[in-house]
C-alpha positions in Angstrom: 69.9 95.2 116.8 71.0 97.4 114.0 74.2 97.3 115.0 74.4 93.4 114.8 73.4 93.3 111.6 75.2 96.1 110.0 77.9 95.2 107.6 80.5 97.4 109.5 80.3 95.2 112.3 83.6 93.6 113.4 81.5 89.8 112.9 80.8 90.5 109.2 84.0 92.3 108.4 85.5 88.8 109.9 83.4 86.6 108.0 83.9 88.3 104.8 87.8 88.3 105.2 87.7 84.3 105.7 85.5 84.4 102.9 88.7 86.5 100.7 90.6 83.8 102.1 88.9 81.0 100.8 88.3 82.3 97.8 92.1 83.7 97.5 93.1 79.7 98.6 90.8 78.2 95.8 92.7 80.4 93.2 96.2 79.7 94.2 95.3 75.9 94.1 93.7 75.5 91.0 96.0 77.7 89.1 99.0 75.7 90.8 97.8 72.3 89.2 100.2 72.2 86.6 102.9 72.6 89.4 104.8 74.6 86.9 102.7 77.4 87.4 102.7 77.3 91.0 105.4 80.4 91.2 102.9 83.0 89.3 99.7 81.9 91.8 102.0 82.1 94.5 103.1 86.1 93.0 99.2 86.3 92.5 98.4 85.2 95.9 101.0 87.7 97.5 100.7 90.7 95.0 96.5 90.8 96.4 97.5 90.3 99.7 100.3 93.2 100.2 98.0 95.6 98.3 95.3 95.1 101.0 97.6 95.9 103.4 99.1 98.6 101.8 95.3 99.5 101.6 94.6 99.5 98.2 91.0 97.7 98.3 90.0 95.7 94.9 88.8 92.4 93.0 90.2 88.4 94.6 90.1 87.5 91.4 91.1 90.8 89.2 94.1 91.4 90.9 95.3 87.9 91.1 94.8 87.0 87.5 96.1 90.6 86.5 99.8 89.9 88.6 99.3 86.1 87.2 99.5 87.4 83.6 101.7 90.1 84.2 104.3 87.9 85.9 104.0 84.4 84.4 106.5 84.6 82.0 109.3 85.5 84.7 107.8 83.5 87.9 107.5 80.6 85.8 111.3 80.7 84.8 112.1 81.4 88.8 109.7 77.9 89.4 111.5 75.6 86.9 114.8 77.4 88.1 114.7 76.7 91.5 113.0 72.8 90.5 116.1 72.6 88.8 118.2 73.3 91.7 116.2 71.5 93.9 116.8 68.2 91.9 120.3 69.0 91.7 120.7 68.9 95.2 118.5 66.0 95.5 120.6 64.3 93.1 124.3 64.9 94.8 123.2 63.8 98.5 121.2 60.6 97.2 124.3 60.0 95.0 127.0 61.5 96.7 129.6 59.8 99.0 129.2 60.8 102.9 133.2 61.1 103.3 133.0 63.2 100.3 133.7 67.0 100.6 131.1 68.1 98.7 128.4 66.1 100.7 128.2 68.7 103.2 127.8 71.0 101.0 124.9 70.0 99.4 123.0 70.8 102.7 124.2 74.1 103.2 122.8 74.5 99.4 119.7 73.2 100.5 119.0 75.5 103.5 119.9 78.1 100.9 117.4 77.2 98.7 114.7 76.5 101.2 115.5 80.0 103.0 115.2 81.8 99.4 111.9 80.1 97.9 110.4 81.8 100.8 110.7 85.5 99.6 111.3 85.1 95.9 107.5 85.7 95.3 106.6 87.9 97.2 109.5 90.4 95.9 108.1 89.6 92.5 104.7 90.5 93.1 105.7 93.9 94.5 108.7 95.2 92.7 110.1 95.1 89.0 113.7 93.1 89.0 115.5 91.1 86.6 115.3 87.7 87.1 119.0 87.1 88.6 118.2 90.5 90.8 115.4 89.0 92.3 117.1 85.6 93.5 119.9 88.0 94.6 117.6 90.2 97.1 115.9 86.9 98.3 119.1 85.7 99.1 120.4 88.7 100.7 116.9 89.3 102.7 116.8 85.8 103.9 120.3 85.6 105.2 119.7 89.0 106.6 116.3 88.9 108.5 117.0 85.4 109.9 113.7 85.9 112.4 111.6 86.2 109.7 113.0 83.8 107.3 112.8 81.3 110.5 109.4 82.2 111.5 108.0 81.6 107.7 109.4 78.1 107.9 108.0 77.6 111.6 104.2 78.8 110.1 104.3 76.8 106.9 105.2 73.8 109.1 102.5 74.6 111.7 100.0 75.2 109.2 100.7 72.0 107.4 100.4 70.1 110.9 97.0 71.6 111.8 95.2 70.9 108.2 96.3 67.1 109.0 93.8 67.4 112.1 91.7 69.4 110.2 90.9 68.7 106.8 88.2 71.6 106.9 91.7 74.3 107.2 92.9 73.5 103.6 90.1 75.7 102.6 92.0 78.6 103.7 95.5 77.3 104.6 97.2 79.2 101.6 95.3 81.9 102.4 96.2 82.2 105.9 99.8 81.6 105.4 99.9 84.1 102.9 98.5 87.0 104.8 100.9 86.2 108.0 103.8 86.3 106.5 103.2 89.1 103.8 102.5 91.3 107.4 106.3 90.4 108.0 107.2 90.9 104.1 105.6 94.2 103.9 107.5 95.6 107.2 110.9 94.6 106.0 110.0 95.8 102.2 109.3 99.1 103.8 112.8 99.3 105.5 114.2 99.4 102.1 111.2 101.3 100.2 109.5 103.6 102.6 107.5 104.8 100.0 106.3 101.1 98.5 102.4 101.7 99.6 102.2 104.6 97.4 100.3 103.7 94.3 102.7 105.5 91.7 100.4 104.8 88.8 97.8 107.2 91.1 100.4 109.3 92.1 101.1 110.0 88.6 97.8 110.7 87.5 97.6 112.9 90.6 100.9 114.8 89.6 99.7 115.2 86.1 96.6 117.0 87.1 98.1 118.8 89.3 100.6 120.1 86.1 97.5 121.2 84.1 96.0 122.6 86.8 99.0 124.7 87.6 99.3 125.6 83.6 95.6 126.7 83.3 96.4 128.6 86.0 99.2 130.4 84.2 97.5 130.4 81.6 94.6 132.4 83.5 96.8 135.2 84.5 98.4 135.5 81.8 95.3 136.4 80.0 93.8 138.7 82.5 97.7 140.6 82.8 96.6 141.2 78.8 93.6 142.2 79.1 94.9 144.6 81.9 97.2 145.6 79.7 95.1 146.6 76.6 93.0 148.4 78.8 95.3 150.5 80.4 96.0 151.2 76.3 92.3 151.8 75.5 92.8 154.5 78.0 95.6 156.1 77.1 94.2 156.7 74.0 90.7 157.8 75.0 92.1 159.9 77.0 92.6 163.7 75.5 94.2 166.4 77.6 92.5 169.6 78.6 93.7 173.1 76.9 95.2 175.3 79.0 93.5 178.3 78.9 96.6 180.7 79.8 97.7 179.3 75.9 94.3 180.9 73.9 
């Protein structure tokens, strides 16, 4: 009986991670209302999500609004960037000529935005780029891990298709969708940083502790190495020799 009610059991520990979801899904969608915005929630969403499975327990809401202030500036300028581009496109095939050359084009630019979109917040919420870097590893990564890039779109399209049978699923559909795919995220980031899930700010602290220790340390000896020293001195000087008798 104990068992069933203790908060380590498996039943809790699943209730309260829907609950994270939910939660983590009511944040992302009230700080995406202004649409604009919608790129720093999304960093938000993924920067709490990759730190619990990189194990680094916290606060929903601390760690979301601390990435969402941290990165708004920059994952606002990647939202209205890539609106731009999507209108752009939008523009040239609505507009466009279908014997024209650059019709096809326009949907080759398309895939290439959709594919991108897809990782250009989650590399923002775990690693410090330039703007133009970033879009340049999401393009890179998407082109070049096609399985995931594929099975991102194939979730976000399931998920989508569900919550119209289910209205209850909205609840936690960005949630959800968010911890799937930063599972497949956080295996490829780990190709290229093996060392990603070490907190460096703790790391540092660590490392600078470990400096002072090792100076007290020196420190330490040093001191007792004098005091062996001066006492070996005090000695020395105590010390007077015998007369030799043969000399009276």
């Amino acid at each position: 009986m104990k068992g069933l009610l203790s908060l380590d059991n498996k039943f809790f520990k699943f209730l309260s991670f829907v609950g994270d979801l939910v939660i983590l899904t009511l944040l992302w969608t009230v700080c995406s209302i202004p649409l604009f915005t919608i790129g720093a929630a999304t960093t938000g969403m993924y920067y709490v999500l990759t730190r619990r499975l990189s194990d680094r327990e916290g606060y929903i809401g601390k760690d979301f609004f601390k990435s969402f202030r941290q990165n708004f500036v920059q994952a606002t300028l990647l939202t209205l960037i890539v609106m731009v581009m999507a209108y752009l496109v939008y523009f040239n095939i609505m507009n466009l000529q279908a014997h024209s050359v650059l019709f096809p084009i326009q949907f080759v630019l398309c895939y290439e935005l959709i594919i991108t979109i897809i990782y250009i917040f989650p590399i923002l919420s775990r690693f410090e780029m330039g703007t133009f870097q970033i879009i340049k590893t999401a393009v890179f990564m998407a082109n070049r891990h096609l399985f995931t890039t594929f099975t991102c779109i194939v979730l976000f399209i399931a998920l989508i298709a569900i919550c119209f049978y289910n209205m209850l699923l909205i609840t936690v559909c960005a949630g959800v969708y968010g911890w799937l795919t930063s599972m497949m995220f956080m295996k490829l980031f780990r190709k290229y940083l093996p060392m990603m899930d070490v907190d460096m700010e703790h790391t540092n602290a660590e490392v600078g502790e470990m400096l002072e220790q090792q100076a007290e340390k020196e420190r330490l000896i040093e001191e007792i190495k004098a005091q062996r020293e001066q006492s070996k001195n005090e000695r020395q000087e105590d010390f007077t020799p015998p007369e030799d008798p043969y000399l009276l």
